[in-house]
N, C-alpha and C positions, 0 to 999 in steps of 0.2 A: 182546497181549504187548508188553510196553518194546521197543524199538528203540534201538539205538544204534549210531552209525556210527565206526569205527576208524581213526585216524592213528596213523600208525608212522612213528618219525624212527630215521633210519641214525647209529647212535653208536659208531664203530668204537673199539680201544683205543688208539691213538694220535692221533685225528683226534677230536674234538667240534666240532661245527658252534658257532659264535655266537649267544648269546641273539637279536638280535634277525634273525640273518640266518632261524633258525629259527623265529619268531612268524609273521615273512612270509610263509614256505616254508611256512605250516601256513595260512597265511588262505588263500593263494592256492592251495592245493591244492582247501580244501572248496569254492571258487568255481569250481575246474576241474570237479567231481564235478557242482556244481550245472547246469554252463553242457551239459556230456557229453551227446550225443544220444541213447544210452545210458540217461540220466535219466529221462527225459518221451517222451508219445506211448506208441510202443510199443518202446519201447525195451527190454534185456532185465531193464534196472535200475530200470523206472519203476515196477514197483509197489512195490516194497522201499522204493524213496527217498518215493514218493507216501502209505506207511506212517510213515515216518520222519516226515515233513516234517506228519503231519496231529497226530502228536503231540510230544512233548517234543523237541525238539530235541537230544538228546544225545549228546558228542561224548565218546572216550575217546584218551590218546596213551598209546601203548607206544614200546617202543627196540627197537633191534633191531642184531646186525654177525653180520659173517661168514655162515655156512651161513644163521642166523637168517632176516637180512635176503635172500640168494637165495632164500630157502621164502617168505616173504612175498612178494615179487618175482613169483614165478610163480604166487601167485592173483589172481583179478580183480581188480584196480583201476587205479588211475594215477598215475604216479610226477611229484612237481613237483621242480624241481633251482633251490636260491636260485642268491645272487648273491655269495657270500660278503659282507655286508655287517658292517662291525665286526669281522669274524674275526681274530683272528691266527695271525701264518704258519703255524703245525703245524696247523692246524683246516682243515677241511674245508669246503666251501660245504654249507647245508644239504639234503640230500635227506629228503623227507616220502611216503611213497605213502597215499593214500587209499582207504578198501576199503565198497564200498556197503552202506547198510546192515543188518544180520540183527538179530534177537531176540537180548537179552543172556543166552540159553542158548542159543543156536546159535552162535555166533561159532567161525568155522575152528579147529582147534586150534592152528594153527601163529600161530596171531592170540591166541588167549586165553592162552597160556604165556607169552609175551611178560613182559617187566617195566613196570612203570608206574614203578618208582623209578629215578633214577639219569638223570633229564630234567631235571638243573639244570646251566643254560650262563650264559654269561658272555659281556662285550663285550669289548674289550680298552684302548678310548678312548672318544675322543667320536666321536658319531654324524653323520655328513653331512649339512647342511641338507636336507631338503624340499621338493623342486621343486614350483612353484605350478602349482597343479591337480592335484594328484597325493592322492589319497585317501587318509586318516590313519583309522588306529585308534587312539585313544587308550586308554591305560592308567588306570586308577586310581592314581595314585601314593601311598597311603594302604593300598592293599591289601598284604600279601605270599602270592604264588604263587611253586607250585616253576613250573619252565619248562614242563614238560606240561601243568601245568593252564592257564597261559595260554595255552598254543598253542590247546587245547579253547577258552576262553574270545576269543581273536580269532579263529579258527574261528564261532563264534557272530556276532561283528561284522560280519564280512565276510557273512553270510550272512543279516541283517538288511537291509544294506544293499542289498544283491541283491534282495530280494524288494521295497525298497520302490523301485525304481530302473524307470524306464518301459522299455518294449525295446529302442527307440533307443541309450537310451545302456549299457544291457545289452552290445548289438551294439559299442559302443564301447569299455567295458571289457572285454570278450574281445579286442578287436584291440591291447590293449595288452600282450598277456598276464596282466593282471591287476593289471598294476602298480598299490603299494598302497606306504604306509608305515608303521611300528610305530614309537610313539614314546610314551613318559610323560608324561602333561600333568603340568604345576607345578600345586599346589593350586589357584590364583588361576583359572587356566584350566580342570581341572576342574568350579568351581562354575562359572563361563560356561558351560561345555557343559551342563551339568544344563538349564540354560533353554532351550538350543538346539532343542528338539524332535525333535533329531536319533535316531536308533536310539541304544538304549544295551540292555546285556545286563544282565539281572537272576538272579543265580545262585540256584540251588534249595538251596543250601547242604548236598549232599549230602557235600563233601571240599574239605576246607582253611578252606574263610572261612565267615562266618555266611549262614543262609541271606538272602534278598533284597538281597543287596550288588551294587550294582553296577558291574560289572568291567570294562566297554568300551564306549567313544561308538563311533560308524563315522561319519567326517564326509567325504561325500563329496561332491563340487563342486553333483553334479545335485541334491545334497536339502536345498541354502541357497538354489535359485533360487524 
């Protein structure tokens, strides 16, 4: 049976988190799921995610306020909290919880009611530089997604990344909390990272874009050395 693992972003009616405060808050959620001891060994989640992870990698985002989001709250998973980055002032910093994953006929109910539409946010300026060393996911900037489907899709980045990443510096990216950054490469830079050999996502084009398009570099320090 398909697997798919669930991201749910808190979208209250006065509060929308920021595009890309929520791209991060969704990479760095599925990297907290991955890193979870919880996961692996024997953990109580490692054969679901050991299922998950042996096939398609697939990620789904719902929304979720109010009652909603406390019913999701008190099933298993783990909640990331951004940093409000780009927000503006009525917006909330992003909250994303992560839920491990089941067969796309088993999904909790209070998970599968959920909405997929109405996960498109916005920045309100320009974006902060970049701090050097700090892991980028790049964007397709040729592509258009609603905001859930990127969040799925750097969800994907960061979790390439992870896997092709030695343990060391594993153990390093968790002591940072996971800090990562989301940003849209300029065309020019795009085709450079094509050559890069870096991780990139290749969509199965099941919703929105055509299939094999691909949607996110992950370029991160350990995997140009």
């Amino acid at each position: 049976m398909e697997q798919v693992l669930t991201l749910v972003v808190r979208v209250e009616k006065n509060a929308r988190p920021a595009q890309t405060d929520a791209l991060e808050t969704a990479a760095r959620a599925v990297l907290a799921m991955l890193a979870d001891e919880r996961s692996y060994g024997e953990g109580e989640w490692a054969e679901a995610m050991a299922a998950w992870q042996d096939n398609r990698i697939r990620k789904i985002t719902k929304r979720a306020r109010g009652i909603e989001w406390r019913r999701a709250e008190a099933l298993p998973g783990i909640t990331v909290h951004g940093y409000g980055t780009g927000a503006e002032p009525e917006s909330a910093a992003a909250e994303v919880r992560v839920f491990p994953p089941t067969g796309v006929d088993e999904v909790p109910v209070d998970l599968f009611k959920l909405q997929v539409s109405g996960t498109d946010f916005e920045d309100s300026g320009e974006l902060p530089p970049v701090a050097a060393g700090v892991p980028v996911l790049w964007v397709n900037p040729a592509l258009e997604m609603s905001s859930g489907k990127a969040m799925a899709q750097v969800g994907h980045a960061a979790q390439l990344a992870w896997w092709a990443l030695p343990a060391q510096a594993r153990k390093e990216w968790v002591a940072t909390d996971f800090e990562l950054a989301v940003r849209t490469a300029t065309p020019e830079h795009w085709r450079t990272l094509l050559t890069s050999n870096l991780p990139v996502v290749q969509d199965a084009g099941f919703t929105e874009i055509a299939p094999g398009s691909r949607t996110v570099i992950a370029d991160h320090p350990q995997l140009r050395r």
